[in-house]
C-alpha positions in Angstrom: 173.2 158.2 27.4 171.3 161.5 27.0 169.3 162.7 30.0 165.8 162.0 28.7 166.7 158.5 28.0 168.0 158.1 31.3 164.8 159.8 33.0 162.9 157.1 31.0 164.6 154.1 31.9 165.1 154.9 35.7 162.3 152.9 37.6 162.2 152.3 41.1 163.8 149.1 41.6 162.7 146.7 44.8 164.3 143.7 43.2 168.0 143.9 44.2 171.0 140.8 43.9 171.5 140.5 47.9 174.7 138.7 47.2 176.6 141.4 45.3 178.2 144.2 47.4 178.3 148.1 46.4 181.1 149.4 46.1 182.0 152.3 48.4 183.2 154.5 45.5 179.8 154.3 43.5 178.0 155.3 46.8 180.6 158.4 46.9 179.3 159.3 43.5 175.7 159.0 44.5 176.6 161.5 47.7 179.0 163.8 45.2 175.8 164.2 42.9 173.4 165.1 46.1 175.9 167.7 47.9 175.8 169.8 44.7 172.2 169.7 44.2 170.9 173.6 44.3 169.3 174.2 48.3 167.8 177.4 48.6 169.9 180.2 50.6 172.8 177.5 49.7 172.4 176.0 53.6 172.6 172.3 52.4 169.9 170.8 54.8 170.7 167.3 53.2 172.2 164.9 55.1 173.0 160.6 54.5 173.9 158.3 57.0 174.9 155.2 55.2 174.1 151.7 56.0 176.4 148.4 54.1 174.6 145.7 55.4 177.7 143.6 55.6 179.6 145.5 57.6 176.6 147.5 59.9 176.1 146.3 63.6 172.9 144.1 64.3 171.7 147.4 66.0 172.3 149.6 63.3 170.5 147.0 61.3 167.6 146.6 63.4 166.9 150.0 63.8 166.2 150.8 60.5 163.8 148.3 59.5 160.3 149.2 58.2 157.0 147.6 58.5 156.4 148.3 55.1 158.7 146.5 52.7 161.2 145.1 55.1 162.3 142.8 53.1 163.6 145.1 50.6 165.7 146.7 53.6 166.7 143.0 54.9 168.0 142.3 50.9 169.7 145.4 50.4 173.3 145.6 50.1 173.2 149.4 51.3 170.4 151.2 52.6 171.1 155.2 52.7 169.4 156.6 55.3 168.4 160.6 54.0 167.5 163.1 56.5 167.3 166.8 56.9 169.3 168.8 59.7 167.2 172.2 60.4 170.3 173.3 62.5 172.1 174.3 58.8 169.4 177.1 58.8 171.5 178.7 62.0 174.3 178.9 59.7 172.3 180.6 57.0 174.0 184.2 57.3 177.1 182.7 56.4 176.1 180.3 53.8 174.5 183.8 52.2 177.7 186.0 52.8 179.6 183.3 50.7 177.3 183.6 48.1 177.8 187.3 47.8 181.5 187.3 47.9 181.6 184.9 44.8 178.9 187.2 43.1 176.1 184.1 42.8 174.1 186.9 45.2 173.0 190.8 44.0 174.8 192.5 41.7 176.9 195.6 41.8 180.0 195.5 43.5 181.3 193.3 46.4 180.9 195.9 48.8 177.5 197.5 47.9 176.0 193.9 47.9 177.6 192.9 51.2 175.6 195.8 52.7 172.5 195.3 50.7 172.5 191.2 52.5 173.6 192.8 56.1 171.1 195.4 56.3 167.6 193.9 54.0 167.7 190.5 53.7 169.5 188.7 56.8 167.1 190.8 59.0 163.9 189.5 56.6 165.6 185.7 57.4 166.6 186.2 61.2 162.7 186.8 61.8 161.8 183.8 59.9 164.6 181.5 61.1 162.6 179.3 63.4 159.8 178.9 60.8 162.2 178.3 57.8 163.1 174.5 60.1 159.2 173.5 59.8 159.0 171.0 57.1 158.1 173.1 53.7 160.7 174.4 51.2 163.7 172.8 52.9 162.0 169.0 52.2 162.0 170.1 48.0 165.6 171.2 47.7 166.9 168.0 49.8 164.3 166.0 47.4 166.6 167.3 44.3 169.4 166.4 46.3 168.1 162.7 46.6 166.8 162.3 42.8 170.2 163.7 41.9 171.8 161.0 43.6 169.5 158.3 42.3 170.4 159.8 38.3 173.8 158.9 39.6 173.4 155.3 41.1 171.3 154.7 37.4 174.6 156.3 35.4 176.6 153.7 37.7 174.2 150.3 36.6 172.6 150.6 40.4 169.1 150.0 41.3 167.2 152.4 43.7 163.8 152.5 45.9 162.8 155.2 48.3 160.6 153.8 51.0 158.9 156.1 53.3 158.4 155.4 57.3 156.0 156.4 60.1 158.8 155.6 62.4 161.1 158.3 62.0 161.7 159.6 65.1 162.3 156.0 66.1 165.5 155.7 63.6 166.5 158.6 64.5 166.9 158.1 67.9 168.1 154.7 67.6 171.0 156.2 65.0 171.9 158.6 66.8 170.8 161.5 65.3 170.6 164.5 66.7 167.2 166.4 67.7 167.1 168.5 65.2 166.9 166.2 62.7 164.2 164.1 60.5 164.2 161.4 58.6 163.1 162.1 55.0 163.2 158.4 53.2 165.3 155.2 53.4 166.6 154.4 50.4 167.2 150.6 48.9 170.7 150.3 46.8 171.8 147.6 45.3 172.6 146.0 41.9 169.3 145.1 39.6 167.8 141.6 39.7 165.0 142.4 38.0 165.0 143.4 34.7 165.3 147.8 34.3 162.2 147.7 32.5 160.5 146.7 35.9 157.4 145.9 34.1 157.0 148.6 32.5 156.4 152.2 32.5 153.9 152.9 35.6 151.0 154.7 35.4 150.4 158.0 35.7 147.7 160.4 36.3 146.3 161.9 33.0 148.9 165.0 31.8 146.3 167.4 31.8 144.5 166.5 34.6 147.8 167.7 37.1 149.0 170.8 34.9 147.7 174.3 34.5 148.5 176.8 32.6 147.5 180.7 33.5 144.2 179.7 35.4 143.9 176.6 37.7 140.7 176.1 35.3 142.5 175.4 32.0 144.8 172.5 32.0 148.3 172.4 30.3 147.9 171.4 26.8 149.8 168.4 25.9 151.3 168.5 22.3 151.4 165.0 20.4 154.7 165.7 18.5 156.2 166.2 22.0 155.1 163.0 23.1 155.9 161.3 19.9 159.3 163.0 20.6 159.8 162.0 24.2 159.0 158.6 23.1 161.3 158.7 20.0 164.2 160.0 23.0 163.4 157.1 25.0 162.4 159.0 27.8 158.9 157.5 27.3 158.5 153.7 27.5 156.4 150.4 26.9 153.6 151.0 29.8 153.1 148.8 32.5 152.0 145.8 32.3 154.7 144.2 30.1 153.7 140.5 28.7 156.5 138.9 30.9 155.9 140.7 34.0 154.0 137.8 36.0 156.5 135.7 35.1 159.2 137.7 36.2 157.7 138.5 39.4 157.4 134.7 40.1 160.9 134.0 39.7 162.2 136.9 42.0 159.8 135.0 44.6 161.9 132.3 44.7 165.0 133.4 43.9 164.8 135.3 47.3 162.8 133.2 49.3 159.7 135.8 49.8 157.1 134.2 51.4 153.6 136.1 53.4 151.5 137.9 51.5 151.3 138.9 47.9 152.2 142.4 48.2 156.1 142.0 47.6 
């Protein structure tokens, strides 16, 4: 399937078969796909603890639920919890002296460019270290690693949600995690129950109305034969509402017992 098709039919998927277990091997892929995502001075920040709800302690369990969409946590088959370690920025001078040893860093040869990093840039960095662990830059390159891994867990017929949490220190704590860590998202996994279509294609702000081009006053201009393309490619779908969607949403209801309010 060619990437822009599989951009369009990813959705976020909160309707998950509770009963079917992942396998261990596709959640490999999904972590194989995030650990070579591109991180900026190669430091890798990303981390995953993973969660199998059938084989997780009640205190594991407990730990990570959410107040927003629990139940989508309770149903889950896995639940991968993302989070950033700033301590891989300590480790930055040699993450950046590997780089320039395979020539991915400077040019010239090994030994010019070994001096250039010793005496310019790890200086530049050393100063910075301490900022460079604030939440900024890091939080993008582990977000690559993330969609990366949800592309994969599509590739492998798996359905995905990110939820975010205010109570991120609280998980971390209860899991363990050191202190210099923070949670990014939790992240739902499980096989689709719901159709991929998910009602449709969501709605998005107007194209022109988020992209520039040259001057913050003249938007991007969007080319019809591109979209007529895109949607051609599949990479562009039937928008949100589909015909069928209340109906859908009825039976997942019951199917999985959801009862409160109507915000499932």
């Amino acid at each position: 399937m060619e990437l822009r098709e599989v951009l369009g039919r990813r959705r976020s998927i909160r309707f998950v078969r509770p009963y079917k277990p992942v396998e261990k091997e596709k959640i490999q892929m999904m972590l194989e796909a995030a650990r070579i995502a591109s991180h900026w001075g190669n430091v890798q920040s990303l981390r995953a603890l993973v969660v199998f709800r059938d084989s997780a302690s009640k205190e594991t369990l407990d730990a990570i639920q959410a107040p927003v969409a629990g139940w989508q946590i309770r149903l889950a088959p896995v639940i991968i919890v993302w989070y950033i370690d700033t301590a891989s920025v300590d480790g930055q001078a040699d993450r950046l002296r590997q780089l320039v040893e395979i020539g991915a860093l400077g040019f010239g040869g090994k030994e010019k460019r070994h001096e250039a990093l010793e005496k310019q840039l790890l200086p530049i960095f050393e100063g910075i270290r301490e900022h460079l662990k604030l939440p900024g830059l890091s939080e993008v390159d582990c977000g690559q690693g993330i969609a990366q891994a949800t592309l994969m867990a599509f590739e492998l017929g798996l359905g995905t949600c990110c939820l975010g949490t205010p109570n991120g220190e609280q998980i971390r704590q209860a899991l363990g995690l050191p202190d210099s860590c923070r949670i990014l998202v939790l992240q739902t996994v499980g096989y689709p129950l719901e159709h991929w279509e998910a009602g449709g294609q969501r709605p998005r702000l107007p194209f022109e109305q988020i992209f520039q081009m040259n001057t913050y006053a003249t938007p991007f201009p969007r080319d019809g034969a591109v979209v007529e393309q895109l949607h051609a490619d599949g990479m562009l779908t039937a928008p949100a509402p589909l015909p069928e969607r209340e109906a859908e949403l009825e039976f997942l209801k019951k199917a999985l017992d959801l009862k409160g309010s109507g915000l499932i």
